[in-house]
C-alpha positions in Angstrom: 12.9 9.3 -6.4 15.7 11.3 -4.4 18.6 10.0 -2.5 18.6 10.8 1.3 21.4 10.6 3.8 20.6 10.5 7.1 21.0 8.4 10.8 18.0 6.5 11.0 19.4 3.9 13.6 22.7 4.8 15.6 24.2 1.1 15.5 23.8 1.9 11.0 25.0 5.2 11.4 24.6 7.5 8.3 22.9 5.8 5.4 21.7 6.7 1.9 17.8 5.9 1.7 15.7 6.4 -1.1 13.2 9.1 -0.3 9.9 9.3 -2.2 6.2 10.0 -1.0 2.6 10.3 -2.5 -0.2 12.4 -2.9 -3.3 11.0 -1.2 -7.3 12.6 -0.9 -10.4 11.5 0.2 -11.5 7.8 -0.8 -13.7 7.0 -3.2 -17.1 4.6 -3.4 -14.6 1.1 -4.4 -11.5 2.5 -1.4 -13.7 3.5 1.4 -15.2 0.2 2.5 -11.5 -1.2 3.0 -9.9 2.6 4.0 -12.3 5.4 5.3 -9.2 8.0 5.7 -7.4 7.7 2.2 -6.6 6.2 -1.3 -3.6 7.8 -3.6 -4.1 10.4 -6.5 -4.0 8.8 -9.7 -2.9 11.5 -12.7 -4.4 9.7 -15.6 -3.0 11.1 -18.5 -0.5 13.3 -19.8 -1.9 16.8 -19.6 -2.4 15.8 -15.5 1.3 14.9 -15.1 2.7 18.0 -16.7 0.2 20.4 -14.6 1.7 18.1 -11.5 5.4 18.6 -12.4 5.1 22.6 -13.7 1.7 24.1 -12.4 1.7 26.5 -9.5 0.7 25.1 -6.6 -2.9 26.4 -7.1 -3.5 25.2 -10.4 -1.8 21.6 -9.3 -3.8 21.1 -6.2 -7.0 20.8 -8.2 -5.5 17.3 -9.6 -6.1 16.3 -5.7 -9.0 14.4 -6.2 -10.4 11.0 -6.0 -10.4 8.3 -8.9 -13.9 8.2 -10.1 -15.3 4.7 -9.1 -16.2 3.9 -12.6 -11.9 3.8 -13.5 -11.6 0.9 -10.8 -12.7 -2.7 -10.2 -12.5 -4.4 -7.0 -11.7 -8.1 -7.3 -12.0 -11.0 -5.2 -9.2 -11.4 -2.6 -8.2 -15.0 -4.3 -7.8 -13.2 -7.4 -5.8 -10.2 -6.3 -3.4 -12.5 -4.6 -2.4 -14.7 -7.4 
């Protein structure tokens, strides 16, 4: 996560914000019902996270992928709330 200064709304005037984003790809079987356009990239393991941090670009963007169904479980709404 990065600090960001910046004027987002005149009346604040310059504030620090922190800034972060996410990688996101195609959905997979579980996402897609609920979100056609998008689920986030999940690095799995160690090895994944390293390539992300210190790969070139070309070698990195293979990790741009979705989960495989089978690594997530969709639950009932009652039980994802409580």
């Amino acid at each position: 996560m990065q600090q960001w200064q910046s004027v987002r709304k005149i009346k604040e005037g310059l504030v620090r914000a922190d800034l972060y984003g996410f990688l996101t790809t195609e959905p997979n079987g579980i996402v897609a019902p609920e979100h056609e356009k998008a689920m986030p990239v999940s690095l799995l393991n160690v090895d994944d996270i390293e390539t992300w941090l210190t790969a070139p670009w070309e070698e990195a963007r293979a990790l741009q992928r979705p989960l495989s169904s089978d690594k997530l479980v969709r639950l009932p709404i009652e039980l994802a709330v409580a």
